[in-house]
matplotlib code that plots the C-alpha trace (Angstrom):
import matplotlib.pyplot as plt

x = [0.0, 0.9, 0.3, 1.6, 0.9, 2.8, 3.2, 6.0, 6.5, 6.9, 7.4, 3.7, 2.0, 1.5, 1.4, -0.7, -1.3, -2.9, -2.4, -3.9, -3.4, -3.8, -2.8, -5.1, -4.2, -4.7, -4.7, -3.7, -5.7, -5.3, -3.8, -0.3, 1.6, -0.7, 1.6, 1.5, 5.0, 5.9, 3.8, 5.8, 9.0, 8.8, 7.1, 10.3, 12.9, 14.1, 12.7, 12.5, 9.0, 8.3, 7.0, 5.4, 5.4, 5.9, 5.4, 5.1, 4.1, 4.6, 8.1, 8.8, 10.5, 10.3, 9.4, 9.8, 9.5, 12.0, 14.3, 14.3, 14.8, 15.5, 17.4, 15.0, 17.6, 16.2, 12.8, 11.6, 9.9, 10.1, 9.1, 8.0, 9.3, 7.0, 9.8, 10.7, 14.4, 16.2, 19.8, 20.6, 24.3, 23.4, 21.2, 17.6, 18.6, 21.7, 18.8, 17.0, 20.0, 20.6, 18.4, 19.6, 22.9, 22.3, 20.3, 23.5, 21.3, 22.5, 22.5, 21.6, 17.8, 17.5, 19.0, 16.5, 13.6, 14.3, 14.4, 10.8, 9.9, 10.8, 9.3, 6.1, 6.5, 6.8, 9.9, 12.6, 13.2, 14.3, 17.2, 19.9, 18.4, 18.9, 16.5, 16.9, 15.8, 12.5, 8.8, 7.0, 5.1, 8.2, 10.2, 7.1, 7.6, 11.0, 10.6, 8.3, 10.4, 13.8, 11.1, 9.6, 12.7, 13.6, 10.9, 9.0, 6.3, 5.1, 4.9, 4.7, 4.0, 4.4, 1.8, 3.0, 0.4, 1.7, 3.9, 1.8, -0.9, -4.4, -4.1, -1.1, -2.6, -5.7, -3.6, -1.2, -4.3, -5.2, -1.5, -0.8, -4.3, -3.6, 0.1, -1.4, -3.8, -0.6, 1.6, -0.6, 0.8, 0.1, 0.0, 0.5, -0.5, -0.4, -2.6, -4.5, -6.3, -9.7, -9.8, -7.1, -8.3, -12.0, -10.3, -7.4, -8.3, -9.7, -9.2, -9.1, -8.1, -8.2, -5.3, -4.9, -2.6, -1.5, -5.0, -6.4, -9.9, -11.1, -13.8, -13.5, -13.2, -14.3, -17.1, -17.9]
y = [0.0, 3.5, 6.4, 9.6, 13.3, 16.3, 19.7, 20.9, 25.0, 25.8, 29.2, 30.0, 27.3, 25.0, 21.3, 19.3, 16.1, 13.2, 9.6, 6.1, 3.8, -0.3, -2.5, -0.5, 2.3, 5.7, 8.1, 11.7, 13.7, 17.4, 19.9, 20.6, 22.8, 21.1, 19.7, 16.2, 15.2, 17.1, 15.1, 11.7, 13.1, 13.3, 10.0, 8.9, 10.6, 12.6, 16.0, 16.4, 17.5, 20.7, 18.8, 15.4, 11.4, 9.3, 5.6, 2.5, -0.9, 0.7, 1.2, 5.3, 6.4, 10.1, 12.0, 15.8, 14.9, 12.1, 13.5, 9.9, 10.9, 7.1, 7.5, 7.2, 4.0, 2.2, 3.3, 0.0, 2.3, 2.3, 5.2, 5.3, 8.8, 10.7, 10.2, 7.2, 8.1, 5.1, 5.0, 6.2, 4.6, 1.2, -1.8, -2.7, -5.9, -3.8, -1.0, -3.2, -4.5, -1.3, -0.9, -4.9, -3.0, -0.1, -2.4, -5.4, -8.0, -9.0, -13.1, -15.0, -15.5, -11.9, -11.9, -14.3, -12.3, -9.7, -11.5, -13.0, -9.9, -8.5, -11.7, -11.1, -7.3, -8.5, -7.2, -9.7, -9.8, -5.9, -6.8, -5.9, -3.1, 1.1, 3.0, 5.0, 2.4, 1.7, 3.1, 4.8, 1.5, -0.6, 2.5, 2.1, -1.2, -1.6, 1.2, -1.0, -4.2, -2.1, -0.6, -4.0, -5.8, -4.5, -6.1, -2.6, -2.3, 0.5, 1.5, 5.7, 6.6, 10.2, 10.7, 7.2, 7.5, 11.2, 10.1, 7.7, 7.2, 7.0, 3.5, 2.3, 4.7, 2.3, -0.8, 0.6, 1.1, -2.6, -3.7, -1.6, -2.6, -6.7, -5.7, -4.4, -7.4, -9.7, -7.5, -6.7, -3.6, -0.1, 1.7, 5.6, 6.9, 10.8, 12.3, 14.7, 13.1, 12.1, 8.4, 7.6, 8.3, 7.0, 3.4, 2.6, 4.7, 2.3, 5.6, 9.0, 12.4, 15.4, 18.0, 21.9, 24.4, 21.1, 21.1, 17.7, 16.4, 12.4, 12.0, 8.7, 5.4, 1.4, 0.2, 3.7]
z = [0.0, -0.7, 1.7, 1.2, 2.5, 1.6, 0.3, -1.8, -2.6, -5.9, -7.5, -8.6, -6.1, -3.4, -4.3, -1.6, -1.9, 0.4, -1.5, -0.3, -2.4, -2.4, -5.6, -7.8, -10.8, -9.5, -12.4, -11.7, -14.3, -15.2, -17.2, -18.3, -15.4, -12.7, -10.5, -11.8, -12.7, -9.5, -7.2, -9.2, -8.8, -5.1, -5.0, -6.7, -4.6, -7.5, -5.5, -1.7, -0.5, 1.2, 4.5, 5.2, 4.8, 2.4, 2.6, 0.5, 2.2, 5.9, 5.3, 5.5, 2.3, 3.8, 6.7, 7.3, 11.2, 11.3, 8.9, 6.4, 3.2, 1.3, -1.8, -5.6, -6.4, -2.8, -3.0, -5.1, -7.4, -10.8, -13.0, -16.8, -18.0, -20.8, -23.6, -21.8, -21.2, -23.2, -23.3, -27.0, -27.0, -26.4, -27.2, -26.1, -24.0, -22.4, -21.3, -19.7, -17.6, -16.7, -13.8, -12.5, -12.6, -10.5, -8.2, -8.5, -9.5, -12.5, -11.4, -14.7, -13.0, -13.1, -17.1, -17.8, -16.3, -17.9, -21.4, -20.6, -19.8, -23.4, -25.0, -23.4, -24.6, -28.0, -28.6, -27.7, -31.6, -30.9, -27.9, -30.1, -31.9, -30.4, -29.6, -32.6, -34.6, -32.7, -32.9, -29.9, -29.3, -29.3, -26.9, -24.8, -23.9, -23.7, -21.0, -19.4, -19.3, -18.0, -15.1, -14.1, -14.4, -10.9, -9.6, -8.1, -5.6, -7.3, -11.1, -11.9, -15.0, -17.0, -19.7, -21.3, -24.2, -25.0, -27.6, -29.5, -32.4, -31.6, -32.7, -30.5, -27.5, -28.0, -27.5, -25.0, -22.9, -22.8, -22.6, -19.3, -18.1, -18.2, -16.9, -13.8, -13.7, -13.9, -11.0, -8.8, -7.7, -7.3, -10.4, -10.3, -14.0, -14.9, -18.0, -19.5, -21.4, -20.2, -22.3, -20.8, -17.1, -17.5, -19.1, -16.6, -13.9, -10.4, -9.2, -10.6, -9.1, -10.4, -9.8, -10.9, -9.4, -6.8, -5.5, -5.5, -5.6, -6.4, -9.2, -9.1, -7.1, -8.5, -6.8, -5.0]

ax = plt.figure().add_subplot(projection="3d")
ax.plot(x, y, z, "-o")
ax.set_aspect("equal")
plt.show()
């Protein structure tokens, strides 16, 4: 489970937010400037909150009181960036070993994880191509097999559809939706786009000028 309650000053406003989230996809939903991709970033550990808590299954990741501020590499989180944020200079299979290496698990169980996981991407034919030579679709999910290669407890994701076709969007949509089914953990989803929020969204809040407001909740 996630919880999370902070606020975190920026130049023009205050970002508040109060998360509580179980192993369902929450989808942030609101315009560009928001405070969306700020609210992930400190999620992440990429940016420090103003003041609060931070925790992901009852283990504090940060706390303003206690002074815990975890590092983004020992958070277990793994985050989907909007232009996905592939390694140019090298291969598709040495990307998604990237993150074992950071996290020194690169044990031949965890090489061969990481190949099912591009198998059952669809791209395993791709391991030796470079980013250059791929399409959104194909970036997309070899993004997604680097970030759940490290085995997360919590997926974020930065308008992941931005960069796409209406038709890939479409089957992106259903692809992230059965990945959660087959995980099983939190997934944290950013948009402005209100297909994408009403499809995936278990729950949706709304955010503007970091103020934060649900509109929607399964089963509710």
């Amino acid at each position: 489970m996630l919880q999370a309650r902070f606020s975190k000053n920026l130049w023009n406003f205050k970002l508040d937010t109060g998360l509580e989230l179980d192993n369902q996809i929450l989808v942030l939903w609101g315009p560009s400037g928001a405070g969306k991709t700020t609210l992930l970033h400190c999620l992440a550990g990429l940016v420090s909150p103003s003041e609060g808590f931070i925790s992901l299954n009852k283990r504090i990741l940060y706390s303003s009181v206690d002074r815990i501020n975890i590092p983004a590499r020992h958070r277990s989180i793994a985050y989907l960036f909007q232009d996905y944020a592939l390694f140019p200079h090298i291969t598709v299979q040495e990307n998604v070993y990237y993150g074992l290496k950071c996290q020194k698990r690169r044990d031949a169980n965890s090489r061969l994880n990481s190949m099912q996981l591009l198998d059952s991407f669809g791209v395993k034919h791709l391991m030796h191509r470079y980013p250059r030579q791929l399409s959104g679709g194909e970036k997309q999910r070899v993004a997604l097999a680097r970030a759940l290669a490290v085995k997360p407890q919590l997926l974020l994701l930065d308008e992941p559809f931005s960069a796409l076709d209406k038709e890939n969007k479409i089957i992106l949509r259903q692809e992230i939706k059965m990945l959660h089914n087959q995980w099983k953990i939190p997934f944290l989803l950013v948009t402005h786009d209100e297909e994408d929020a009403s499809f995936l969204g278990d729950v949706v809040v709304g955010i503007d000028q970091g103020a934060m407001r649900e509109i929607k909740r399964a089963g509710a």
